[in-house]
C-alpha positions as CSV (number, residue, x, y, z in Angstrom):
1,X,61.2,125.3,-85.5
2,X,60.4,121.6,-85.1
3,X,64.4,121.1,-84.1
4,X,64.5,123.8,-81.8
5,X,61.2,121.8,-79.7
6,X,62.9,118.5,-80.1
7,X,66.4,119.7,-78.9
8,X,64.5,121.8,-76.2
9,X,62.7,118.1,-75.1
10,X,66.0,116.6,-75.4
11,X,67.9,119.3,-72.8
12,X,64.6,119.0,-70.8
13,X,64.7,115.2,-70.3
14,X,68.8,115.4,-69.5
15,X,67.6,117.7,-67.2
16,X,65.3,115.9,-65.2
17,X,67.6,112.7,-65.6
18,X,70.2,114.6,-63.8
19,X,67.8,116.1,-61.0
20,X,66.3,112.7,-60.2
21,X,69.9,111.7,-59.9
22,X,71.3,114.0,-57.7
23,X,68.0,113.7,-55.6
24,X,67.9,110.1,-55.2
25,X,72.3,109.8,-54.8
26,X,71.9,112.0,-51.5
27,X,69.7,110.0,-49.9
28,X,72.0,107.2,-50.4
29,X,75.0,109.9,-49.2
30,X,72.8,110.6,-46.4
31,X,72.2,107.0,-45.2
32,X,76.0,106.0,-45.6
33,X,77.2,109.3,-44.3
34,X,81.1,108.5,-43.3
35,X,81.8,109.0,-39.8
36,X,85.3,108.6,-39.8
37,X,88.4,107.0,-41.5
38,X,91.0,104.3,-40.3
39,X,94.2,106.5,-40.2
40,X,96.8,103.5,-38.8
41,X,97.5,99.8,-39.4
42,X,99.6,97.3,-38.0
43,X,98.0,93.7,-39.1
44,X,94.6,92.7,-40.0
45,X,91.3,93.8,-39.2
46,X,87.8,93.3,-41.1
47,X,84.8,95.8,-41.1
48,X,81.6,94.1,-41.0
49,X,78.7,96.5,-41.9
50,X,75.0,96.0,-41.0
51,X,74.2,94.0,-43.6
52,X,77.0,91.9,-41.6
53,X,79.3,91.8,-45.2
54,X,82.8,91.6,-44.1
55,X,85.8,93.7,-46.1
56,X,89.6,93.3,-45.3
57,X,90.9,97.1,-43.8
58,X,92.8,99.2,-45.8
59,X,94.5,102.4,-44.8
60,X,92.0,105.7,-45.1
61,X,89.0,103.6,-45.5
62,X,85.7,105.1,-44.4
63,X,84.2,104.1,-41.5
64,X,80.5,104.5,-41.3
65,X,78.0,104.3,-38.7
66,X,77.3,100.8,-37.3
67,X,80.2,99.1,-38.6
68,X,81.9,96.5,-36.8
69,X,85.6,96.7,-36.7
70,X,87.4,93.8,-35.6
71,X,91.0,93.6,-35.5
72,X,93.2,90.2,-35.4
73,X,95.9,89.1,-33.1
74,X,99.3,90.6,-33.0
75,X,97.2,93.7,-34.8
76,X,96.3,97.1,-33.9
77,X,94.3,99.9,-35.6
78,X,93.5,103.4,-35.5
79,X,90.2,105.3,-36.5
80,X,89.5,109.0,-36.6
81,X,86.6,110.2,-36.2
82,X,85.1,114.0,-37.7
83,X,84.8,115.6,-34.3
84,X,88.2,114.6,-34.1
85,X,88.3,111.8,-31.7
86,X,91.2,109.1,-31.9
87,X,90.7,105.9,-31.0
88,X,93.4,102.9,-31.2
89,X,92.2,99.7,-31.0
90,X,94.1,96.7,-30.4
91,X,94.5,92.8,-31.4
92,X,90.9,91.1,-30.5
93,X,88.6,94.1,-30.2
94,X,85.8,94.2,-31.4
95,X,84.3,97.9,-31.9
96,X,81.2,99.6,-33.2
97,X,79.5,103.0,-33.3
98,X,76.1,103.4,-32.8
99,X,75.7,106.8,-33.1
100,X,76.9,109.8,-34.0
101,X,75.9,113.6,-34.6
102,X,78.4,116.1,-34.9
103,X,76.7,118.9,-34.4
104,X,76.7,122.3,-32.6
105,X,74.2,121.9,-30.3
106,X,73.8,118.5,-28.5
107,X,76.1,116.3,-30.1
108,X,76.5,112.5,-29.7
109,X,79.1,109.9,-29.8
110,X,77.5,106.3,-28.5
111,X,80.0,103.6,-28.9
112,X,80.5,99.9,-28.2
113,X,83.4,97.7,-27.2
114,X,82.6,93.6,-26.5
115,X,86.0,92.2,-26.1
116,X,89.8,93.7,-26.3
117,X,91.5,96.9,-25.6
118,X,90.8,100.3,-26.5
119,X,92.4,103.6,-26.1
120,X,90.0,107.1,-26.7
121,X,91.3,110.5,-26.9
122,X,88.2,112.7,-27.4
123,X,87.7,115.0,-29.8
124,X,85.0,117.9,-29.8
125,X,82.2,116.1,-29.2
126,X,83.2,115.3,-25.7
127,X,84.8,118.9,-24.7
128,X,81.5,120.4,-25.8
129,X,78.8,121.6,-22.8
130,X,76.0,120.2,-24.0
131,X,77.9,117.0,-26.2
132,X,77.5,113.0,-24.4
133,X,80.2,110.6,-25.2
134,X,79.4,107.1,-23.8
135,X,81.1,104.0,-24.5
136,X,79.7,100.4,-23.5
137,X,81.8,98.1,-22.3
138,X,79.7,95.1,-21.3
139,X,77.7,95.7,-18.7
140,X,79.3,99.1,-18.2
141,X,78.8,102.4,-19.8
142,X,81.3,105.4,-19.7
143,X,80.7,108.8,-20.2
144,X,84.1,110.8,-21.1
145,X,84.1,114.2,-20.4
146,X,86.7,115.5,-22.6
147,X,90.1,112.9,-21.8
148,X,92.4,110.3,-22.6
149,X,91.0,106.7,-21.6
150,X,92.6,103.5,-21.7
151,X,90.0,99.9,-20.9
152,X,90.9,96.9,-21.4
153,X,88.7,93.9,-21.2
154,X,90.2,90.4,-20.5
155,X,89.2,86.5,-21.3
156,X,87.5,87.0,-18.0
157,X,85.2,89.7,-18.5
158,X,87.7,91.9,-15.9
159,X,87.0,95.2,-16.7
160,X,90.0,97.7,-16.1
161,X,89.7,101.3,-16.9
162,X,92.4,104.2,-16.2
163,X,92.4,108.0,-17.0
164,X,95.2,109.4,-19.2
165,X,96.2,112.9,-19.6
166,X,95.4,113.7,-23.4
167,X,97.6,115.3,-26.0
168,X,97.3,118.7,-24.3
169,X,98.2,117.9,-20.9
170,X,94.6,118.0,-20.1
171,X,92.6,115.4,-17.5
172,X,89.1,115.1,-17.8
173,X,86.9,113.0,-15.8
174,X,85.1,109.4,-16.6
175,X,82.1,108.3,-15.2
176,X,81.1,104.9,-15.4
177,X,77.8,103.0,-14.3
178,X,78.5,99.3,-13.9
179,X,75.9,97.1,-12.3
180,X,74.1,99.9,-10.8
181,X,77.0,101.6,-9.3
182,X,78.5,105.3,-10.3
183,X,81.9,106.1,-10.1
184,X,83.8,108.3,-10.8
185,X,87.8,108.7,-12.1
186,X,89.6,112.0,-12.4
187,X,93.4,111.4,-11.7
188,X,95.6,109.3,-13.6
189,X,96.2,107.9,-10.9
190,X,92.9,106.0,-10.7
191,X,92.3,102.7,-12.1
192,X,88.7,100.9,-11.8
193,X,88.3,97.2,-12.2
194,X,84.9,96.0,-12.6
């Protein structure tokens, strides 16, 4: 009888063990929850996360809220993101996301650009009713209503920002707020410089 109780307290503590554990490793899961995944590289780029450690890039490496992605000269890179959305990023950008929820109702995609060149083709998030996408640029800030955008920001601080038709065919519209101003582009033929 005694062995049964101590093999029962035995089962019982590797019990517990394992429930604590699986507890306390999804709150970490939950905090680091990958966003995305680099999908294409040509070069070098590092990911700095916000404990601002730096790592080199390797193909299909996750990519988690607020990291920093920074790509090198004569490099380019391409992250996907759950919902879906592709963006290509190219040599001196420098590109964070600062939040995301990927959700049914009211989802979220809040990015940041501070230097270089970036191409977006949105994903769900964007082409949903009640979903905001907004990239800043700068001073700028672009909401993308489900298209293809291509903004490039110089040594200068020039701003240029065109529409593209995405991988459907489809046009959707960017608005962009830049020192107070609204405007609005929904042709490719459109190209705004701030």
């Amino acid at each position: 009888m005694q062995n049964q109780n101590t093999n029962f307290l035995i089962y019982f503590i590797i019990l517990i063990k394992v429930i604590f554990s699986l507890f306390f490793g999804t709150i970490v899961f939950a905090e680091e929850n990958q966003i995305g995944a680099i999908s294409e590289i040509n070069g070098n780029a590092v990911i700095k996360n916000k404990a601002s450690e730096e790592r080199e890039t390797s193909l299909f490496d996750p990519i988690f809220l607020n990291d920093e992605i920074i790509v090198k000269g004569n490099s380019s890179i391409t992250l996907e993101f759950d919902d879906g959305t592709s963006v290509i990023l190219k040599e001196f950008t420098s590109y964070k996301v600062t939040e995301y929820i990927n959700a049914k109702s009211n989802p979220s995609f809040y990015s940041e650009v501070s230097s270089g060149k970036v191409v977006v083709e949105t994903g769900s998030i964007a082409k949903n009713q009640s979903g905001k996408m907004e990239l800043q640029i700068k001073k700028s800030s672009l909401v993308l209503k489900g298209t293809r955008l291509n903004a490039s920001l110089n040594e200068t601080g020039q701003l240029d920002v065109s529409l593209g038709e995405d991988n459907f065919g489809n046009t959707g519209l960017i608005e962009m707020t830049s020192d107070g101003q609204k405007q609005s582009i929904f042709s490719t033929d459109q190209v705004l410089q701030v």
